[in-house]
SEMARKOL-813496 format. One record per residue (C-alpha): chain; x negated, y, z negated. Coordinates in steps of 0.5 Angstrom, whole numbers. Each point is the difference from the previous one (the first is absolute). Example, Ala and Ser with C-alpha at 12.3 -4.5 7.8 and 13.67 -1.06 7.14 Angstrom:
# SEMARKOL-813496
<pt "A" <-25 -9 -16>>;
<pt "A" <-2 7 2>>;
END
This chain:
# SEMARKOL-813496
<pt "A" <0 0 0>>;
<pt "A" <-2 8 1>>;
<pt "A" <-1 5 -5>>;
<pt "A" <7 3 1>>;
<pt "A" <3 -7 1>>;
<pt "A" <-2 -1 -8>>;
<pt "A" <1 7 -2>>;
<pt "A" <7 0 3>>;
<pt "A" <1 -7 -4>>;
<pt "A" <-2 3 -6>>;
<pt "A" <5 5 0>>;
<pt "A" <4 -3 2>>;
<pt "A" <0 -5 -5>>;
<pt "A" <-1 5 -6>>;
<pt "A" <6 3 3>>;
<pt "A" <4 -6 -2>>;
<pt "A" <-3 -1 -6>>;
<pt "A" <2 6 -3>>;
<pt "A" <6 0 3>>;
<pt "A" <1 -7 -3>>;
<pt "A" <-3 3 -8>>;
<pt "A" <5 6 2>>;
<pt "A" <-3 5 -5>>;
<pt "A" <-1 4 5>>;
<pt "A" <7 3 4>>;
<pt "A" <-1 -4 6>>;
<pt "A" <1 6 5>>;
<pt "A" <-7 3 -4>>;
<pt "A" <-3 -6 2>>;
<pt "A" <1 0 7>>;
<pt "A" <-2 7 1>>;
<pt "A" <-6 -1 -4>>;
<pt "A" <-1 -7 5>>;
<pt "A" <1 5 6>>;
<pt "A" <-6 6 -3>>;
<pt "A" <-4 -7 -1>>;
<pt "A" <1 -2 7>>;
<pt "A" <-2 7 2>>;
<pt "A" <-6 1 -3>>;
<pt "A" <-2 -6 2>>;
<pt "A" <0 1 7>>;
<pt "A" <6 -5 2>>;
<pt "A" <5 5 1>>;
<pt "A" <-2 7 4>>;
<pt "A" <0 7 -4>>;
<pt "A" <5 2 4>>;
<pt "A" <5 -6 0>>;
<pt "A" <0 0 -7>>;
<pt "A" <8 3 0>>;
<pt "A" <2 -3 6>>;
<pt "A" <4 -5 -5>>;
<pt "A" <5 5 -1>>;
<pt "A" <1 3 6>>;
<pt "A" <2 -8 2>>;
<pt "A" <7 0 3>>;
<pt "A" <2 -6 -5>>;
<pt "A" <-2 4 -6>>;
<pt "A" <5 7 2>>;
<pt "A" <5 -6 1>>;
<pt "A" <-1 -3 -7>>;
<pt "A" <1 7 -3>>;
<pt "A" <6 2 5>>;
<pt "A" <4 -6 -3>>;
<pt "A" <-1 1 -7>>;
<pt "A" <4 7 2>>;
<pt "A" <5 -2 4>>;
<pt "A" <1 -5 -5>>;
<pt "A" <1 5 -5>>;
<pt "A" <5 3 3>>;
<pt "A" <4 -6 1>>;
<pt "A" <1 -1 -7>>;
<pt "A" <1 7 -2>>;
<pt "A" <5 0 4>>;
<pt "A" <4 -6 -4>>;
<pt "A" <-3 -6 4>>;
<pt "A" <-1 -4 -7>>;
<pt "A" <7 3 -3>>;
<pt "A" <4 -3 6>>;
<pt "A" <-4 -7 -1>>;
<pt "A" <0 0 -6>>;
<pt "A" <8 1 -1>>;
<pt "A" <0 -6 6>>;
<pt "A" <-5 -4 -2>>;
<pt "A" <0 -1 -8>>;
<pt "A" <5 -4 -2>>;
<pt "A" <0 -4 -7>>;
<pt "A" <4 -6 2>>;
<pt "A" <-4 -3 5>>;
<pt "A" <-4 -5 -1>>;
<pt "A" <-7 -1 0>>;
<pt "A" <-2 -3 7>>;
<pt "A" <6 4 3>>;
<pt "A" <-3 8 -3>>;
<pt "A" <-8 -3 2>>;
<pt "A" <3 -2 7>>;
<pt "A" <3 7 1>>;
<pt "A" <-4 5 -3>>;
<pt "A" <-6 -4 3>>;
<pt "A" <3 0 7>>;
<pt "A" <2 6 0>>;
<pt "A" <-8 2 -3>>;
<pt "A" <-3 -3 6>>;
<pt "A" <5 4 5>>;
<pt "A" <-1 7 -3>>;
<pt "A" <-8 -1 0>>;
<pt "A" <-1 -1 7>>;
<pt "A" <2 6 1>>;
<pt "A" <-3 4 -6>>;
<pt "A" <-6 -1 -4>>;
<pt "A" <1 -7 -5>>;
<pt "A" <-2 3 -6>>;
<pt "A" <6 6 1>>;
<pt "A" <4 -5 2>>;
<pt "A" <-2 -4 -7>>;
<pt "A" <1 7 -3>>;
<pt "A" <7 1 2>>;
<pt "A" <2 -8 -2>>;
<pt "A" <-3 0 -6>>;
<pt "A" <4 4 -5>>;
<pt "A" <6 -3 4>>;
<pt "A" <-2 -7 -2>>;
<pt "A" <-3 2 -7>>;
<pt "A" <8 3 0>>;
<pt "A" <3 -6 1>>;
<pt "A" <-4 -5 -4>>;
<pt "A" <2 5 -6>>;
<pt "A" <7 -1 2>>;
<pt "A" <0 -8 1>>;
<pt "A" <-4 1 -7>>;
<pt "A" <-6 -5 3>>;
<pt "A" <-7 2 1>>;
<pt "A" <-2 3 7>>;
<pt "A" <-6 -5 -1>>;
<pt "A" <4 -5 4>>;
<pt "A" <1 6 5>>;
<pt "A" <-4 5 0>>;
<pt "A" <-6 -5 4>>;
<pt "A" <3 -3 5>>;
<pt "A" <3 8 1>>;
<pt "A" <-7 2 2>>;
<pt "A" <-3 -5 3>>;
<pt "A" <6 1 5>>;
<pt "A" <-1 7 1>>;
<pt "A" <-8 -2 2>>;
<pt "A" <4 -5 5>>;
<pt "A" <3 4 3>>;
<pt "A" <-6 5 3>>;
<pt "A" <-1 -5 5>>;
<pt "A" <6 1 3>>;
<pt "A" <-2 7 4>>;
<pt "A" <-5 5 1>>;
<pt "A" <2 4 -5>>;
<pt "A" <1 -5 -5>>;
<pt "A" <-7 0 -4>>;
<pt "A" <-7 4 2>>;
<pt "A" <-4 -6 2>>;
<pt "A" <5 0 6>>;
<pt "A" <-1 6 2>>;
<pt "A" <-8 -1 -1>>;
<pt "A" <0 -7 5>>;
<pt "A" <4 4 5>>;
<pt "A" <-6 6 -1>>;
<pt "A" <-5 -5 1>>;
<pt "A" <3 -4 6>>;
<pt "A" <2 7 3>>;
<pt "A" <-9 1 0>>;
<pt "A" <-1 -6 3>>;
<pt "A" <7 -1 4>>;
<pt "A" <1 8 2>>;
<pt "A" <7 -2 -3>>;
<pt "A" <2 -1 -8>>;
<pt "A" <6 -4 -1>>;
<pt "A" <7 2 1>>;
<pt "A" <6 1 -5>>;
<pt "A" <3 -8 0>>;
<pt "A" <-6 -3 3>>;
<pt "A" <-1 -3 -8>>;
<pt "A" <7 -2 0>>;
<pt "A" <0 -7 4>>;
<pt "A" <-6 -3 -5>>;
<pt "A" <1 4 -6>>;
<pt "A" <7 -1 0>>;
<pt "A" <0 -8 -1>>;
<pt "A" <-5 2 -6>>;
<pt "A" <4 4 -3>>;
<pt "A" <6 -4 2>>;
<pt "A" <-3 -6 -4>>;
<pt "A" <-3 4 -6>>;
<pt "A" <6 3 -2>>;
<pt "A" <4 -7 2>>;
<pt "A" <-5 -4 -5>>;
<pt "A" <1 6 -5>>;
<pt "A" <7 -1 0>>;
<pt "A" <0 -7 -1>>;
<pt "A" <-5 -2 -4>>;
<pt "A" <-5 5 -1>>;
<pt "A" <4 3 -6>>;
<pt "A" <0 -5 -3>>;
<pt "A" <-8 -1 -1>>;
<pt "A" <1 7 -5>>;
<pt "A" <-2 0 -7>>;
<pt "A" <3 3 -5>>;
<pt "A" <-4 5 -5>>;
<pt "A" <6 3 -3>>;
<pt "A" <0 -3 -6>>;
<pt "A" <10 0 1>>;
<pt "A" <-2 8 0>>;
<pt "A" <4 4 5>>;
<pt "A" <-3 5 5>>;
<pt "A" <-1 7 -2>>;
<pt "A" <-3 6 4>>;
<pt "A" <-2 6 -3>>;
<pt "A" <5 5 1>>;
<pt "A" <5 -5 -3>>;
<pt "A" <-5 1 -6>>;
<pt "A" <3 7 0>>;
<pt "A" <7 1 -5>>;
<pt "A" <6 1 5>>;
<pt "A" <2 7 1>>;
<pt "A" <7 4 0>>;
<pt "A" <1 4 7>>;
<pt "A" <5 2 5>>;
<pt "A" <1 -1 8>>;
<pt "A" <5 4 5>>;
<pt "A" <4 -3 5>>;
<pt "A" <-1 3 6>>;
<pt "A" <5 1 6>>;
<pt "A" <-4 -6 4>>;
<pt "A" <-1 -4 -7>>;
<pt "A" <1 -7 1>>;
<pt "A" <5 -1 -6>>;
<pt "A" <5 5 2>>;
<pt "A" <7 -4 1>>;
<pt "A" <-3 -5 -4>>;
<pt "A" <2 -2 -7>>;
<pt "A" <-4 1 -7>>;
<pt "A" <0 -8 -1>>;
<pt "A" <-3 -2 7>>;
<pt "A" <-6 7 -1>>;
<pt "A" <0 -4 -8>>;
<pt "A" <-2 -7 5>>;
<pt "A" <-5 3 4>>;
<pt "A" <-4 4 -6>>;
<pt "A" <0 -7 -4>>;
<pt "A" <-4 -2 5>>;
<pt "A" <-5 6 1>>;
<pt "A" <-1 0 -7>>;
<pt "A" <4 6 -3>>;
<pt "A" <6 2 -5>>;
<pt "A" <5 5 3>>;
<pt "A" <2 2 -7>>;
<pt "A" <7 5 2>>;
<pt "A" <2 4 6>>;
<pt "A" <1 8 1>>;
<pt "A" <5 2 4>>;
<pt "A" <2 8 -1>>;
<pt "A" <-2 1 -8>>;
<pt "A" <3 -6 -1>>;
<pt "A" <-4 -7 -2>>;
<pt "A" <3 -6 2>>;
<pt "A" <-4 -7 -3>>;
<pt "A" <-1 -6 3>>;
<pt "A" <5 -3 -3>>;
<pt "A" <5 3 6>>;
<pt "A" <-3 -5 5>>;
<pt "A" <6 1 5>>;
<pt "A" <-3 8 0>>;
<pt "A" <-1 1 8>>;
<pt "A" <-6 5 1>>;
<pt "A" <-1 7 4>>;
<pt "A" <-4 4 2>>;
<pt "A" <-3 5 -6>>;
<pt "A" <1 -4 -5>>;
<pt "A" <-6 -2 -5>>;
<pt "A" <-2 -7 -2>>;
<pt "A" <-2 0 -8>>;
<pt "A" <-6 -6 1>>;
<pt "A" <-5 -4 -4>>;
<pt "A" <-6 -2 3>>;
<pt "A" <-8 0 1>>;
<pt "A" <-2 3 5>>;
<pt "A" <-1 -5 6>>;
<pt "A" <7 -2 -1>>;
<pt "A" <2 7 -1>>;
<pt "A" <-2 1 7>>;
<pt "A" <1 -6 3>>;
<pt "A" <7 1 -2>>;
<pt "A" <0 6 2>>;
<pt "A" <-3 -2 7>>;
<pt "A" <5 -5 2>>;
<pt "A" <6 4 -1>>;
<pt "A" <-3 5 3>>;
<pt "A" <3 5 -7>>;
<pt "A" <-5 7 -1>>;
<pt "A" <-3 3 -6>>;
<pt "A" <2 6 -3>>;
<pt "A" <-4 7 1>>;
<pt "A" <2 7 -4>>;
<pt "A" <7 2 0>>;
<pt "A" <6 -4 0>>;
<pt "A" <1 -4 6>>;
<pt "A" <-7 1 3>>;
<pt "A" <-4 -7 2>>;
<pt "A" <-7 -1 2>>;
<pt "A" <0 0 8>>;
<pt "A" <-2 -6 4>>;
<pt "A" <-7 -1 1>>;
<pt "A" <-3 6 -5>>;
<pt "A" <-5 -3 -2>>;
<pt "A" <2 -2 -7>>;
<pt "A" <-4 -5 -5>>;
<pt "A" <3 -3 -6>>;
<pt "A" <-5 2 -6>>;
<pt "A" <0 -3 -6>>;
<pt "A" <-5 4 -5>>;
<pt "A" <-2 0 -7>>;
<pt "A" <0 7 -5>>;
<pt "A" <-8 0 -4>>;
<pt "A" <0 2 -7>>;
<pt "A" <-4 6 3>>;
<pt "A" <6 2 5>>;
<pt "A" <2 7 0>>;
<pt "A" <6 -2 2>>;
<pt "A" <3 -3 -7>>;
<pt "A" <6 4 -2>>;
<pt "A" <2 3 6>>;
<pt "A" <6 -2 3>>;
<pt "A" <0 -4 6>>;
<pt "A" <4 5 4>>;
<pt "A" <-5 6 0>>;
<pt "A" <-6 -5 2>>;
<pt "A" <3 -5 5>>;
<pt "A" <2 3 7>>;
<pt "A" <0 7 -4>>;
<pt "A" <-7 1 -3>>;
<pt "A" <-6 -4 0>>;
<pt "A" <2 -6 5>>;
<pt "A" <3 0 6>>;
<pt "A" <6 -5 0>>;
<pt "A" <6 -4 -3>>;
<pt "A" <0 -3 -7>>;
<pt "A" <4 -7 1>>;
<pt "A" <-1 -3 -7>>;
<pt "A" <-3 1 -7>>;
<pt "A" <-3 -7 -4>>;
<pt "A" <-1 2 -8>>;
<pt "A" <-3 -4 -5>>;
<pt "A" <3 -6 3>>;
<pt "A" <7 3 2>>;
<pt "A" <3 3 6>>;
<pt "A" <2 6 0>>;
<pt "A" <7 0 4>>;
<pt "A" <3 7 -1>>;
<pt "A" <-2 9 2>>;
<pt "A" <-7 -2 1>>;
<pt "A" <-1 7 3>>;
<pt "A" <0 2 -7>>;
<pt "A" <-3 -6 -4>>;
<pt "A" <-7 4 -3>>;
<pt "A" <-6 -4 3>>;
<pt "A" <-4 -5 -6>>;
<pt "A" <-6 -3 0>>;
<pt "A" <0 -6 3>>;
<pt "A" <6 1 3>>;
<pt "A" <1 -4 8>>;
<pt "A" <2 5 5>>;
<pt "A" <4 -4 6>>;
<pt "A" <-1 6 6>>;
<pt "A" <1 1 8>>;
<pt "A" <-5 5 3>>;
<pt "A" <-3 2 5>>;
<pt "A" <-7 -5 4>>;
<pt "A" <-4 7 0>>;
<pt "A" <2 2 -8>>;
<pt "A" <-3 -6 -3>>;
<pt "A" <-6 3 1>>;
<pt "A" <2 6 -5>>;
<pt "A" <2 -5 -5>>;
<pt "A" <-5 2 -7>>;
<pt "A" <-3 -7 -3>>;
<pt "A" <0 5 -6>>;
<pt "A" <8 1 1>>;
<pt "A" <2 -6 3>>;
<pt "A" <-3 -7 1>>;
<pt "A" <3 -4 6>>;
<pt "A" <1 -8 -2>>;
<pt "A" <0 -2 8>>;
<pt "A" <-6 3 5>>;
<pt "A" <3 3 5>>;
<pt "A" <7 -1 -3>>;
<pt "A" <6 -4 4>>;
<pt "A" <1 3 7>>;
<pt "A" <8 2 1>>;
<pt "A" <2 -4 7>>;
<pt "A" <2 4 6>>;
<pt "A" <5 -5 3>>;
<pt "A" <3 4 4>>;
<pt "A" <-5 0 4>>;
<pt "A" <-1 -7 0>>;
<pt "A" <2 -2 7>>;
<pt "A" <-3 5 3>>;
<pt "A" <-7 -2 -3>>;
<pt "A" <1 -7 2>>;
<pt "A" <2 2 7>>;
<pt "A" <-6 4 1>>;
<pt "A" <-5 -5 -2>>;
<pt "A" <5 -6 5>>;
<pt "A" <-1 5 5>>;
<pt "A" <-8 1 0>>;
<pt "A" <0 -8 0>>;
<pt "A" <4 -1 5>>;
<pt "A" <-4 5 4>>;
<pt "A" <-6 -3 -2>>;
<pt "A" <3 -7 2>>;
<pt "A" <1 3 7>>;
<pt "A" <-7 1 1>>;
<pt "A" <3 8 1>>;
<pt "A" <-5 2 -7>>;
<pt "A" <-5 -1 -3>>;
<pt "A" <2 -3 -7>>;
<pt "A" <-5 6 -3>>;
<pt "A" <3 6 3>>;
<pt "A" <8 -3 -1>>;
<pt "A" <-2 -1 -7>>;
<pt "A" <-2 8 0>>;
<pt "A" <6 2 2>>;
<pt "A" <3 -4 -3>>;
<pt "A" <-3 3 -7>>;
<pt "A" <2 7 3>>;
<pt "A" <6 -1 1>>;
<pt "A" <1 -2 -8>>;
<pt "A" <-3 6 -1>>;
<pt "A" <5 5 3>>;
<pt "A" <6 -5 -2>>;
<pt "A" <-2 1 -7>>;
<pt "A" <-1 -7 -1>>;
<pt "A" <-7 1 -2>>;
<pt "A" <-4 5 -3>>;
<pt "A" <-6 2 3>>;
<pt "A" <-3 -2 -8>>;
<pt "A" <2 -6 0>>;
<pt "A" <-3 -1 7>>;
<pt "A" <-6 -1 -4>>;
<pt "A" <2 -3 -6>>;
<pt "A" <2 -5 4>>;
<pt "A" <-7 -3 4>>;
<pt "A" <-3 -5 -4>>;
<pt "A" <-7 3 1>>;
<pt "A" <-4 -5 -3>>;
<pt "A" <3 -5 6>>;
<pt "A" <-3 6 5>>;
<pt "A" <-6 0 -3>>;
<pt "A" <-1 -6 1>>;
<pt "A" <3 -1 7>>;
<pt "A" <-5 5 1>>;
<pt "A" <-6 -2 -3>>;
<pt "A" <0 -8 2>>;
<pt "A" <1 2 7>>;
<pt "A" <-7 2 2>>;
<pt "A" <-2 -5 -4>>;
<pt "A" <4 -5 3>>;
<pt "A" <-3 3 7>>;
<pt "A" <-8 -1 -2>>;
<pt "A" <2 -8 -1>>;
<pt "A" <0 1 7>>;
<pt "A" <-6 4 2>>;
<pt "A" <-4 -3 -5>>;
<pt "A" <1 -7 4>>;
<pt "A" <4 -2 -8>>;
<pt "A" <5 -2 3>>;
<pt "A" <-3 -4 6>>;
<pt "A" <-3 -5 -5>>;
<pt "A" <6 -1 -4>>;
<pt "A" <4 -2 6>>;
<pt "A" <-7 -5 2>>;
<pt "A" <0 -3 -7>>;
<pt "A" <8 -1 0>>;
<pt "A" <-1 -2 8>>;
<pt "A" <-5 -5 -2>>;
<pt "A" <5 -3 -6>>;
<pt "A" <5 -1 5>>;
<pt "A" <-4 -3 5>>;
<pt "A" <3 -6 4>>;
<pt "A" <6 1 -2>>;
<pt "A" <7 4 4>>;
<pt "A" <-1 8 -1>>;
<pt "A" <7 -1 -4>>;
<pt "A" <-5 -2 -5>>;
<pt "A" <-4 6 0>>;
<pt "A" <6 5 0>>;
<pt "A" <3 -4 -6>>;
<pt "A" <-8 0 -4>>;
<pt "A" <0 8 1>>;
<pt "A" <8 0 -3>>;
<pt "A" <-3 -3 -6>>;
<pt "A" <-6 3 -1>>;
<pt "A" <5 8 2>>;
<pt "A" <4 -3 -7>>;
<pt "A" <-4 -2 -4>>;
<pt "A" <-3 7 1>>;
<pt "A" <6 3 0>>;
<pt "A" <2 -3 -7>>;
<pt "A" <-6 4 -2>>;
<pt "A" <-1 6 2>>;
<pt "A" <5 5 3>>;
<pt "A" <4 -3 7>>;
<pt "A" <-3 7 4>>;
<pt "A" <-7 -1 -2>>;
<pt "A" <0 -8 2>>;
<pt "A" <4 1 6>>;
<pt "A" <-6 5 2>>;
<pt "A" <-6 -5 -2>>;
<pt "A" <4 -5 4>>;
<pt "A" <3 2 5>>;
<pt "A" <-7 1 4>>;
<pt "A" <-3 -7 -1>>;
<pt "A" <7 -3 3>>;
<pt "A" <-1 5 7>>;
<pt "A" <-7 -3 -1>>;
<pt "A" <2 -7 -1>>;
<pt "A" <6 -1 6>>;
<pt "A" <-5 5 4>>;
<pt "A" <-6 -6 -1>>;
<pt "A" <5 -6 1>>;
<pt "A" <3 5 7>>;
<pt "A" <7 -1 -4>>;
<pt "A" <5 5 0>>;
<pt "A" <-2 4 -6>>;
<pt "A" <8 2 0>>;
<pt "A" <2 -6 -5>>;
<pt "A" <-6 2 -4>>;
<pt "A" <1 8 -1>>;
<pt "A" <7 -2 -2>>;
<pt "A" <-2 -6 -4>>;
<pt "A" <-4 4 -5>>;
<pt "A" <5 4 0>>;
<pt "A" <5 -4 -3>>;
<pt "A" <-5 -3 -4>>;
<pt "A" <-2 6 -3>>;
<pt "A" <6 3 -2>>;
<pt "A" <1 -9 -3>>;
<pt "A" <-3 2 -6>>;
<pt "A" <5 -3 -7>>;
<pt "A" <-5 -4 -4>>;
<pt "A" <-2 5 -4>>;
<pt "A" <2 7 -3>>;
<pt "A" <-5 4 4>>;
<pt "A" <1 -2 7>>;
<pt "A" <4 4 1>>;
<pt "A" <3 6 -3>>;
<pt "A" <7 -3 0>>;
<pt "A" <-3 -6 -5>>;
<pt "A" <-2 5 -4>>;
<pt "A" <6 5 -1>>;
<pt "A" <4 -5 -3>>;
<pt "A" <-6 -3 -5>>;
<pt "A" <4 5 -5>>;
<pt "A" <7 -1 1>>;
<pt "A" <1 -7 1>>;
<pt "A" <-5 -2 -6>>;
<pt "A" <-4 -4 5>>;
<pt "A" <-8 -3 -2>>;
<pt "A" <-5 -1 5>>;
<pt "A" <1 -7 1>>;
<pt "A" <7 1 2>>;
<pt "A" <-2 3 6>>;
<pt "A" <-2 -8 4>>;
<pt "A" <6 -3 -2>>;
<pt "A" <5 3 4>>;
<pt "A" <-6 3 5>>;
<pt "A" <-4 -6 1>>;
<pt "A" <6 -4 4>>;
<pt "A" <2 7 3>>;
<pt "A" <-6 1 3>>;
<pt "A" <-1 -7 3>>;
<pt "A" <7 0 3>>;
<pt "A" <-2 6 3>>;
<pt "A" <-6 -2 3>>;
<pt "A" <5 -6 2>>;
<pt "A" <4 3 4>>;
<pt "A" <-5 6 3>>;
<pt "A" <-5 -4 4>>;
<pt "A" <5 -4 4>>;
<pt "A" <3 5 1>>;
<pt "A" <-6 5 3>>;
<pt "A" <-2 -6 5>>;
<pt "A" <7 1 3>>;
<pt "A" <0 7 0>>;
<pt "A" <-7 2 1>>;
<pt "A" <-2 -7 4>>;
<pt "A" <-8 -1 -2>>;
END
């Protein structure tokens, strides 16, 4: 070997290592890999960047936000009202959510899909009062499934098509992953259904699942029925049965100055009257959300328009607060703070009435809707927030609107009339000006440490290649499989891309692989097609383990899985995936 083929070893093999220790974030590691590679001569000066301007790293950040947009505009809430349901049984709640995982992951990015899911599974678990251990698993390894499913679907995708595009002169188009990736996916989320549930252990000790916002007291607080409310012509009793489900007491109803309890349920609803309800924030909004009801602003009658920006802030009052012994009325909306007070929790109580002239008392819960920007003013002195970032209030009128901006751009993209950078492009632009998004939670919602990585490992991957790495790796695999058919090298590069993959991040292994298979097929003279797309698959296979993929590690916490859980119900996945994917790359992609 030359001096740059061990030197581009040798980082690359700290690299993992240190990736694997975890220490350090993985994103310094890659980063402090690319000045490495630079310093060592492997990667040109002027090249060092060149990761980030890669059109695979700009696509990875433009999902994550489009993604966010589709959750503000109430994408969860309507699943959650569809999805959660605590008479299903097991296998019929793992079926469903993890097919319905696998789809919205082929056209978003997996672990927003995982983020929308998760708290409707955490959600239904407390409902049918079992531990989301059996659920929560399967859910995420579906999720990763289904990013095979579509060029979008996971960056390891858009990373194969980027590399076939250098060596082709054209990457993959939308659905080209469909015809293997989905018969992947299709068997994962079959075997999961059916059998790989049941493989869960559980760590719950009987205990039911709790979250953290259900750690909170509950809150008084009132919501409007607008002239467009869902609960308009609809009985008390039948609002009573949709807040049951989402978690929430309505206690009376307020027509005209007069209140009328819940024990009128033949009362029938209309615009303007207010709704006296008990509940934690989450289930406050979600409620809220799915009857399309409104918060109340200022004078009598007034509501927070739709899609105002408005976040739900749960803060504590210090002992050193100055705002102990004034009332709330002349410091909330009027004063200090910018916003409405919902609700009041003292001393373990619920406070329930005239809460405009309650005095503030240290250790005092306040319950307030405020505007996205003023959550910046608020003093930590005066007031500390439980919740970074507090609970964003839905715009679901918008909702349609956004998942029909994003239909759009994909079906521009599929008919080859775009590129998926510039559709997405406008496609943020557009959730922008119609107040879908604002312009902070464009950036609050890019993953930066996944675009320094992207960023980072991209020349690195590169120098493999021009240091000749690459080309030894392919000799030795080559050699390996010498004498036999070339589905046997295909089905050794699959293996070796998942088990590197179950140890360090999917994004880097698909950049360390993907230029030992184009070598490889190129030494055989096969079609480099079924090993481009087979790494690809098998890169984003990676369930043995908490680490392999960013999906594992995020249901670690909440499902109470040790790392020993992981290849139980990974390691029969993974072989099934490799069963079904290299059969069908001989069909699709014949050697």
């Amino acid at each position: 070997m030359t001096t740059p083929q061990v030197t581009i070893f040798a980082i690359f093999a700290v690299v993992m290592v240190l990736m694997i220790w975890g220490r350090w974030r993985y994103d310094l590691v890659a980063f402090a890999g690319l000045i490495a590679g630079v310093l060592a001569g492997l990667i040109p000066a002027e090249e060092t960047f060149t990761g980030f301007s890669n059109p695979a790293t700009f696509i990875v950040a433009l999902i994550l936000i489009v993604t966010a947009g589709l959750q503000r505009a109430g994408v969860v809430a309507m699943l959650t009202r569809r999805l959660a349901n605590r008479d299903r049984s097991v296998p019929v709640h793992v079926g469903i959510m993890a097919a319905v995982g696998a789809a919205i992951s082929g056209f978003m990015n997996n672990v927003a899909a995982l983020a929308i899911l998760m708290p409707i599974d955490l959600q239904a678990a407390r409902k049918a009062k079992r531990s989301p251990t059996l659920t929560l698993m399967p859910l995420a390894f579906a999720t990763v499934l289904g990013g095979v499913l579509t060029l979008i679907g996971t960056p390891p995708n858009l990373l194969a098509s980027a590399f076939r595009e250098e060596l082709l002169g054209e990457g993959y188009r939308m659905f080209d992953f469909l015809p293997v990736g989905g018969a992947v996916a299709l068997a994962g989320v079959a075997f999961i259904t059916l059998i790989g549930w049941r493989l869960m252990p559980d760590h719950s000790g009987g205990k039911e699942p709790v979250d953290s916002r259900e750690k909170l007291r509950d809150y008084v607080a009132a919501l409007v029925v607008p002239e467009d409310s869902a609960t308009i012509g609809k009985t008390l009793g039948e609002v009573n049965e949709v807040a049951k489900e989402a978690g929430v007491r309505i206690l009376a109803v307020e027509r005209g100055g007069t209140r009328h309890y819940r024990t009128a349920p033949m009362l029938v609803m209309n615009e303007a009257d207010r709704l006296v309800i008990e509940a934690g924030p989450a289930a406050l909004e979600e409620f809220r959300s799915g009857l399309a009801l409104a918060f109340p602003e200022g004078d009598e009658g007034q509501t927070v328009p739709d899609g105002s920006g408005r976040l739900l802030v749960e803060a504590v009052v210090p002992p050193v607060s100055r705002l102990i012994g004034r009332r709330t009325e002349n410091v909330i909306g009027q004063g200090r703070i910018a916003g409405t007070l919902l609700g009041i929790q003292r001393e373990g109580q619920t406070l329930r009435d005239k809460l405009g002239a309650k005095r503030i008392r240290s250790g005092d819960v306040l319950l307030i809707l405020m505007p996205e920007p003023n959550m910046a003013d608020i003093d930590p002195s005066d007031l500390m927030v439980l919740e970074r970032g507090g609970l964003a209030v839905t715009r679901e009128k918008r909702l349609w609107l956004a998942v029909g901006l994003f239909a759009g751009a994909i079906a521009l993209v599929t008919a080859g009339l775009t590129t998926m950078a510039t559709a997405l492009s406008v496609v943020v632009v557009l959730y922008v000006l119609a107040g879908i998004l604002t312009m902070e939670e464009i950036y609050d919602h890019v993953d930066w440490p996944v675009i320094i990585l992207l960023g980072a490992m991209i020349p690195l991957g590169e120098a493999l290649e021009t240091t000749g790495a690459s080309a030894l790796i392919a000799e030795a695999l080559g050699e390996a499989s010498q004498g036999y058919p070339a589905w046997v090298a295909l089905l050794l590069m699959m293996i070796v891309t998942m088990l590197l993959s179950d140890i360090l991040n999917n994004n880097a292994t698909v950049i360390i692989a993907l230029p030992v298979g184009i070598r490889l097929a190129e030494a055989m003279g096969v079609n480099p097609d079924a090993f481009i797309m087979g790494i690809a698959i098998a890169a984003s296979c990676a369930f043995l383990t908490p680490i392999g993929h960013q999906n594992n590690a995020i249901i670690m916490g909440p499902g109470g899985y040790r790392f020993s859980d992981y290849w139980k119900l990974g390691l029969p996945l993974e072989i099934i995936s490799l069963a079904v994917a290299v059969p069908l790359l001989l069909v699709v992609f014949p050697l």
